[in-house]
C-alpha positions as CSV (number, residue, x, y, z in Angstrom):
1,X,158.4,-0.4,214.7
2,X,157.0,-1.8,211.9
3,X,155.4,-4.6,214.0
4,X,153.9,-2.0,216.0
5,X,152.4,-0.4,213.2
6,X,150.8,-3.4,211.9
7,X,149.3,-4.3,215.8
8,X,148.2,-0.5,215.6
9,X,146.5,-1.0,212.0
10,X,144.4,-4.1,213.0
11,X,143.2,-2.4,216.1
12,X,142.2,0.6,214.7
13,X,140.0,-1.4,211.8
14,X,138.6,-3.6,214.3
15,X,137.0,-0.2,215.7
16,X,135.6,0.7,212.2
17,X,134.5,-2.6,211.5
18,X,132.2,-2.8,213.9
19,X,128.5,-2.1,212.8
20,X,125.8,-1.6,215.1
21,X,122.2,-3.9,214.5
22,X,118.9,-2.7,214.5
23,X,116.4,-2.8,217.1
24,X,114.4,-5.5,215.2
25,X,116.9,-7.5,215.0
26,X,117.9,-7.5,218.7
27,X,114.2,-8.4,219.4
28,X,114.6,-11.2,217.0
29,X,117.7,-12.8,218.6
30,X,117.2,-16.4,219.4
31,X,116.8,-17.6,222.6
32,X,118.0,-20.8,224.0
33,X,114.5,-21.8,225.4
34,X,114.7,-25.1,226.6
35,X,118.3,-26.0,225.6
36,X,119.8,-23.9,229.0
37,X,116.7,-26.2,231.4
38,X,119.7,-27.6,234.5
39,X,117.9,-30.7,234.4
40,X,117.8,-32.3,230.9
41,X,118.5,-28.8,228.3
42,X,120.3,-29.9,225.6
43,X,123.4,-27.7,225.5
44,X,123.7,-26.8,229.4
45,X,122.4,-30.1,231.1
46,X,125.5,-32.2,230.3
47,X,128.0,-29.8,231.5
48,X,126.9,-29.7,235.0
49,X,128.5,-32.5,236.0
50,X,132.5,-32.9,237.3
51,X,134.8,-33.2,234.7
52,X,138.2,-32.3,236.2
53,X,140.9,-33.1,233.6
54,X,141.5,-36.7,232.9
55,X,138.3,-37.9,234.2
56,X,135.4,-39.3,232.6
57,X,133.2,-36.7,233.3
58,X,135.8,-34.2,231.0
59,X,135.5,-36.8,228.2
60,X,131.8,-36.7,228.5
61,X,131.7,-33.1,228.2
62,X,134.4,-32.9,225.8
63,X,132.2,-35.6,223.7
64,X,129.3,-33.4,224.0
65,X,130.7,-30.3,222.7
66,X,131.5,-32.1,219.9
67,X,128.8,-34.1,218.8
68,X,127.0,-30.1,219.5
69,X,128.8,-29.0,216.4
70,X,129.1,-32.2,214.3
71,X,124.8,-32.1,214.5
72,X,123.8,-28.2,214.7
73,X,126.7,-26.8,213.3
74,X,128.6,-29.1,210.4
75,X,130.3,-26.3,209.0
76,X,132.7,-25.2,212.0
77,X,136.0,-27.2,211.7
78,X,136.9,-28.5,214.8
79,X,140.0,-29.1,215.9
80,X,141.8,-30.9,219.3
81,X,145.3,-29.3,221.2
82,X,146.7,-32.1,223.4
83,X,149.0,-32.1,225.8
84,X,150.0,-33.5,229.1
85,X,151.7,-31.7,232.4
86,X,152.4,-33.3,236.0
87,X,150.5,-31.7,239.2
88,X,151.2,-30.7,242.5
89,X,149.4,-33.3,243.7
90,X,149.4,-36.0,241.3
91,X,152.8,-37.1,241.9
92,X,154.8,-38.1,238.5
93,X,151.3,-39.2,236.5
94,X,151.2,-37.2,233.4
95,X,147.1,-35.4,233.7
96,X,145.9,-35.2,230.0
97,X,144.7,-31.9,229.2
98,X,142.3,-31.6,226.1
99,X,141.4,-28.1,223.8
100,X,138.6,-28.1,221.3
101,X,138.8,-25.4,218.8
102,X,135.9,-24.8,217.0
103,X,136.4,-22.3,213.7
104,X,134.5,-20.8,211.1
105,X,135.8,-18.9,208.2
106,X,134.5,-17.3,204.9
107,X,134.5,-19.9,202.1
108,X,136.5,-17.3,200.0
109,X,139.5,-16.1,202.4
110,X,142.9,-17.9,202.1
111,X,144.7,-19.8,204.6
112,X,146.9,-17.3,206.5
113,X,144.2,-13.7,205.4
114,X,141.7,-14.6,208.0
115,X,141.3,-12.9,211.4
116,X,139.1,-14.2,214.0
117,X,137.1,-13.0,216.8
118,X,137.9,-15.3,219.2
119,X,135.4,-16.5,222.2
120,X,136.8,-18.5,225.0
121,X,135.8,-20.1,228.5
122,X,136.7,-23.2,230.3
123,X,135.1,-26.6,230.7
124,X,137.0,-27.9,233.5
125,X,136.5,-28.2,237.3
126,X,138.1,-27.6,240.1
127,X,139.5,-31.5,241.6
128,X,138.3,-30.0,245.3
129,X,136.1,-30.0,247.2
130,X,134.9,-33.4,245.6
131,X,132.4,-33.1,243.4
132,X,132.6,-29.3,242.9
133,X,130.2,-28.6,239.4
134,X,131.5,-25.6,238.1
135,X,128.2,-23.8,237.3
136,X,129.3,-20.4,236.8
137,X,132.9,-21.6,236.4
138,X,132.5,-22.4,234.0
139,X,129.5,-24.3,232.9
140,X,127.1,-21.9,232.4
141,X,129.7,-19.5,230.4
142,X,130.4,-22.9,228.2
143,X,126.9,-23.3,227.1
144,X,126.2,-19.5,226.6
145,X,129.0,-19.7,223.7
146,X,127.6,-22.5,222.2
147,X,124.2,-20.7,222.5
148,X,125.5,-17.7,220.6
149,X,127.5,-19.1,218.1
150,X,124.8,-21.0,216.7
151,X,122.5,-18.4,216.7
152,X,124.2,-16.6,214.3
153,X,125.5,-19.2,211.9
154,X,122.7,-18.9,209.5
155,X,122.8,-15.3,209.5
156,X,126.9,-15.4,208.6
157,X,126.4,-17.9,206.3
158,X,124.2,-15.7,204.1
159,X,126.3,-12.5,204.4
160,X,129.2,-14.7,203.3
161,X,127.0,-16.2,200.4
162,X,126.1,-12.7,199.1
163,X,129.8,-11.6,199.4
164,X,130.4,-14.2,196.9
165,X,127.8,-13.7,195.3
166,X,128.6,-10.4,194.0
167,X,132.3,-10.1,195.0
168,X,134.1,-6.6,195.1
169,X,137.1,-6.1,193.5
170,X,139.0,-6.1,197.0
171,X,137.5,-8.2,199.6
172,X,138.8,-6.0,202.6
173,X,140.1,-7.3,206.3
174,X,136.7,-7.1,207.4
175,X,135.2,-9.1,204.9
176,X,137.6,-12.0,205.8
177,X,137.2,-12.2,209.4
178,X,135.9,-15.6,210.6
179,X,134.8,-16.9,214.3
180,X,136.6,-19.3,216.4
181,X,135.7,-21.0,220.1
182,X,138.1,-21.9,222.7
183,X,136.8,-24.5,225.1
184,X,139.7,-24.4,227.0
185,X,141.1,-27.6,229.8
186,X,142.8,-26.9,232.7
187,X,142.3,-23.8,233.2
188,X,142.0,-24.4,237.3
189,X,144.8,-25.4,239.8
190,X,144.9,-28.9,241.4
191,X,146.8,-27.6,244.6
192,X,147.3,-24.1,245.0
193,X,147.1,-21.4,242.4
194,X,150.5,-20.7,240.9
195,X,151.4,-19.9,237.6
196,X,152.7,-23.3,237.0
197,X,149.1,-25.3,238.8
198,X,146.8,-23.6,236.7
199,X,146.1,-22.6,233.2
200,X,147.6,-25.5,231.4
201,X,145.4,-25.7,228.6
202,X,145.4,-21.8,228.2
203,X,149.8,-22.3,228.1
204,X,150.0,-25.0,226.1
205,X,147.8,-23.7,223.3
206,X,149.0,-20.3,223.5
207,X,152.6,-21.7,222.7
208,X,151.4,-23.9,220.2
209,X,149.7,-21.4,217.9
210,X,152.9,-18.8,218.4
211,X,154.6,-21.3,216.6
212,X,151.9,-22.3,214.4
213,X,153.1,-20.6,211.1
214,X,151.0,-19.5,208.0
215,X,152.7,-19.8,204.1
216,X,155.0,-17.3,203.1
217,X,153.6,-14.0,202.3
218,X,150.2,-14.4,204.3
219,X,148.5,-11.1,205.8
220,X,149.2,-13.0,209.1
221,X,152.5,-14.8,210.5
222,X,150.3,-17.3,213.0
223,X,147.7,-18.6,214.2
224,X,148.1,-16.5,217.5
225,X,148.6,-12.9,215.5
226,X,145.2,-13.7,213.5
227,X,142.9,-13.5,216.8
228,X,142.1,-9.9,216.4
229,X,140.1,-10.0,219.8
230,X,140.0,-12.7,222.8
231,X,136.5,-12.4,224.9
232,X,137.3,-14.5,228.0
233,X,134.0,-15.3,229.4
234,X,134.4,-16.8,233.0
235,X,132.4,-16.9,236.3
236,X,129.1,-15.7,234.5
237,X,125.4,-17.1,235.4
238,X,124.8,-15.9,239.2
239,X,122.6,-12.8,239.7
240,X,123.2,-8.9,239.1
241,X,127.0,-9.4,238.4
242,X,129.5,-6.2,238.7
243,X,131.7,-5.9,235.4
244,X,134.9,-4.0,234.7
245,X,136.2,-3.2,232.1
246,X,140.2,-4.2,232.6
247,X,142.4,-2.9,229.8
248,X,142.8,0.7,228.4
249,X,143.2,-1.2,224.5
250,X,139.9,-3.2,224.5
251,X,137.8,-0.4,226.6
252,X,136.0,0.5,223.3
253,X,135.2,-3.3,222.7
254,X,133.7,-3.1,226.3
255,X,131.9,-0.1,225.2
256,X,130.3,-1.2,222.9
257,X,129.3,-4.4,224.9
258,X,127.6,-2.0,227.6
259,X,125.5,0.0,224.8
260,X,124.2,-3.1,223.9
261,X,123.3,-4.1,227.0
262,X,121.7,-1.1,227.7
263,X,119.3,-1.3,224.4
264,X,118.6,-4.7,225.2
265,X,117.1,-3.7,228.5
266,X,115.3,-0.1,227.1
267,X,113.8,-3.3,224.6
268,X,112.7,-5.5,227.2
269,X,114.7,-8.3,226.3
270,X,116.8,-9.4,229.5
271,X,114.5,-11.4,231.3
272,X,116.3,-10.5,234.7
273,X,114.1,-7.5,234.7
274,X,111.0,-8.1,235.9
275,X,110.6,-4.5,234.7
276,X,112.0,-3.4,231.5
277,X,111.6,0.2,233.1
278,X,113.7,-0.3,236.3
279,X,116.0,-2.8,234.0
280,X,117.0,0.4,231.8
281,X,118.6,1.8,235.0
282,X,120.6,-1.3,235.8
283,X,123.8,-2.2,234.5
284,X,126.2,-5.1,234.5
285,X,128.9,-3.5,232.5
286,X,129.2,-0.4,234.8
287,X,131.8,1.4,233.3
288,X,130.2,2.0,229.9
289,X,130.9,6.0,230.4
290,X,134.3,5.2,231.8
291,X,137.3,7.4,229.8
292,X,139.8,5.1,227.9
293,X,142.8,7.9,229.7
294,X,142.0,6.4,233.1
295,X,143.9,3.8,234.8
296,X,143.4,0.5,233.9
297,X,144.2,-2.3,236.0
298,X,143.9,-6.0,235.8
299,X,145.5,-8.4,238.6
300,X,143.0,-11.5,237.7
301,X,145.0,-14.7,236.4
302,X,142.6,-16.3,234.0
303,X,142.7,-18.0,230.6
304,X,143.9,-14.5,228.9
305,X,147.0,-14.3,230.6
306,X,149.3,-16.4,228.2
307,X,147.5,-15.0,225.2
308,X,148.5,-11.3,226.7
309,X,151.8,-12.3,227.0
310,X,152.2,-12.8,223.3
311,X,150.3,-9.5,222.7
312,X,146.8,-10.5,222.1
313,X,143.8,-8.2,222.6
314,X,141.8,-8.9,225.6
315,X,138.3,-8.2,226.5
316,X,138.0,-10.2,229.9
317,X,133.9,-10.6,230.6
318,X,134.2,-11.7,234.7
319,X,132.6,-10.1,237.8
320,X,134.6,-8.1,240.2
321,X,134.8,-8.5,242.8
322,X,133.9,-12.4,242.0
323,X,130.9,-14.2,243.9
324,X,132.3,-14.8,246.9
325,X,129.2,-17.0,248.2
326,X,129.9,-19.3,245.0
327,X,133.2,-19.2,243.8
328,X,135.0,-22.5,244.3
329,X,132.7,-23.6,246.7
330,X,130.4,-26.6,246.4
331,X,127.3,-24.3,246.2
332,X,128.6,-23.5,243.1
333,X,125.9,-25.7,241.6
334,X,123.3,-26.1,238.7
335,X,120.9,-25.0,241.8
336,X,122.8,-22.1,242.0
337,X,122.6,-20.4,238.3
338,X,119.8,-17.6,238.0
339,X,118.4,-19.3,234.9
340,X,117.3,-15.6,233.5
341,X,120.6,-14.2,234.3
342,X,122.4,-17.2,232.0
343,X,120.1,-16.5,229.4
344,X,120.4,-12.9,228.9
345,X,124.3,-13.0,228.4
346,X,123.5,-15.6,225.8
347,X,121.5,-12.8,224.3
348,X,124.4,-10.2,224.9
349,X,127.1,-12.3,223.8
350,X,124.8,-13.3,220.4
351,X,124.8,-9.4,219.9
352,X,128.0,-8.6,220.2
353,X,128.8,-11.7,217.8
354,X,126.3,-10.0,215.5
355,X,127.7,-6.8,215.1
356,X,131.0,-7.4,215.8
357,X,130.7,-10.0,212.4
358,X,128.4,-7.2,210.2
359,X,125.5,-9.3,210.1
360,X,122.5,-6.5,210.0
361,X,120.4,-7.0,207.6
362,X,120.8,-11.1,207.7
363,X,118.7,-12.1,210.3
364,X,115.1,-13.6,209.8
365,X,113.3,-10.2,211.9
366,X,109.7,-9.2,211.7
367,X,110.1,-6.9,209.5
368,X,112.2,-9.4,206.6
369,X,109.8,-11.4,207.0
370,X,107.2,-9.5,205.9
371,X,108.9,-8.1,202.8
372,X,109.1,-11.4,201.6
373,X,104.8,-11.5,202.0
374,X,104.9,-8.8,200.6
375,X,107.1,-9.7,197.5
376,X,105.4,-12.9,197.4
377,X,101.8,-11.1,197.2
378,X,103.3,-8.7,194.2
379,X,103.9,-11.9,192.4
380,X,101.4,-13.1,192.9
381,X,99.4,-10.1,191.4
């Protein structure tokens, strides 16, 4: 019961938490420009590639998401889950299956007192048919985390800096909430999907943070019971996607979610309307008005599954049905990707990030930036 209560606490205050952002600062939301070009961008470019586990395309991919954070983003931690697994169709050869964690928390909370908002997709590919790519699954999804979390680093580093700053006499839950990134291996089968040829990265890291215990008398017991929300991104980047939302706990998460996407599109900031007027009408997230009393139903086997099992939250961001013309098929290709379709979930994902993480009010806008002319200009006088 008391277990319960807890779970029931930490839902409820993620509800509260969350503080919507202005409409200046959604029009001042960077965008990846260049960095998602399928050719030579920086962040997307090297992920379209194979890179089934084991394999030196995963390395090279692996080595890129990496040397992504070391450069742009030196204050994330980073950390590697390893472990191996035999395959249906790779005999007795132990495959290699590699996890980067990528984590950022505030500079002030205590080992064991932070809970995370945790974003998650996987970077491998299917071993068949040969040289499959991956792009929606999950390529593009990859680079739009990437996107996002570095779009609103600056932004968390100076809410955290004036937290500390001019600290309050309790720092509350909210305050000490960090970020972390899954980049998940092995999330596809090698033979045919069963629950032992598939998700092996998702199982093995799933067990290991279960078991992953903080010190004595820490607000949280794990790893695994600090992630106070798991966004699965998967199959995302092909055009005019349908999305469910999938569980009764999370629907206000996707709520949420769908109100920003429809202020984004009343702003004229998806550029996968051609008209911002007919955009407002359109909708990915189509249940936005849906009631949280109605049945919810999820049969999808993805990345969340093991995570579930141990009582995580899950908001699962993947079309339904899936993209039939694409999915696991080699057309699924860097050809394939509607290049505006990629870049506006980097710009709804960013959002979310933004107010699920209480950053209004720390973003460079329009309008900060002309308060500080205008302070500079009173000086002056």
């Amino acid at each position: 019961m008391i277990s319960f209560l807890s779970s029931l606490v930490l839902l409820l205050s993620s509800v509260n938490a969350y503080t919507p952002v202005s409409d200046d600062t959604l029009r001042s939301l960077s965008r990846p420009g260049t960095d998602f070009d399928i050719h030579n961008g920086a962040i997307l470019a090297p992920i379209l590639r194979p890179r089934v586990p084991g394999t030196p395309g995963s390395t090279a991919v692996l080595e890129h998401f990496v040397k992504f954070f070391k450069t742009t983003l030196p204050d994330w931690r980073l950390e590697f889950q390893n472990s191996t697994s035999k395959t249906p169709v790779t005999g007795d050869k132990q495959i290699p299956f590699v996890n980067l964690i990528a984590i950022r928390d505030p500079p002030f909370a205590h080992v064991g007192d932070v809970s995370r908002l945790t974003l998650v997709a996987h970077y491998d590919s299917k071993l068949t048919p040969e040289g499959f790519i991956g792009a929606i699954d999950s390529a593009a999804p990859c680079a739009m985390l990437l996107h996002s979390v570095r779009s609103i680093d600056v932004a968390l580093t100076k809410r955290w800096k004036t937290i500390q700053a001019n600290p309050p006499d309790d720092i509350d839950m909210d305050a000490q909430q960090g970020v972390q990134v899954f980049l998940l291996d092995g999330e596809e089968a090698f033979g045919d999907w069963t629950a032992t040829d598939s998700l092996y990265g998702a199982r093995s890291l799933a067990e290991h943070m279960e078991h992953e215990y903080y010190p004595a008398l820490s607000t949280f017991k794990t790893s695994l019971s600090a992630i106070r929300l798991f966004v699965l991104l998967d199959l995302l980047g092909s055009k005019d996607p349908i999305m469910p939302s999938f569980f009764a706990t999370t629907h206000w998460a996707y709520k949420h979610m769908a109100k920003l996407e429809q202020r984004l599109r009343k702003l004229g900031q998806f550029k996968s309307d051609p008209d911002p007027k007919k955009g407002a009408e359109k909708a990915w997230l189509t249940e936005g008005n849906r009631s949280p009393e109605m049945r919810f139903q999820s049969h999808i086997s993805d990345d969340h599954v093991p995570f579930m099992q141990r009582g995580v939250e899950i908001l699962h961001m993947i079309p339904w049905p899936f993209p039939h013309e694409l999915w696991h098929k080699i057309q699924d290709d860097a050809e394939h990707l509607d290049p505006p379709t990629v870049e506006d979930w980097s710009t709804l994902i960013t959002a979310f990030l933004a107010e699920w993480m209480d950053l209004e009010g720390f973003f460079d806008t329009k309008k900060s930036k002309q308060a500080r002319i205008d302070d500079e200009e009173k000086t002056e006088l």
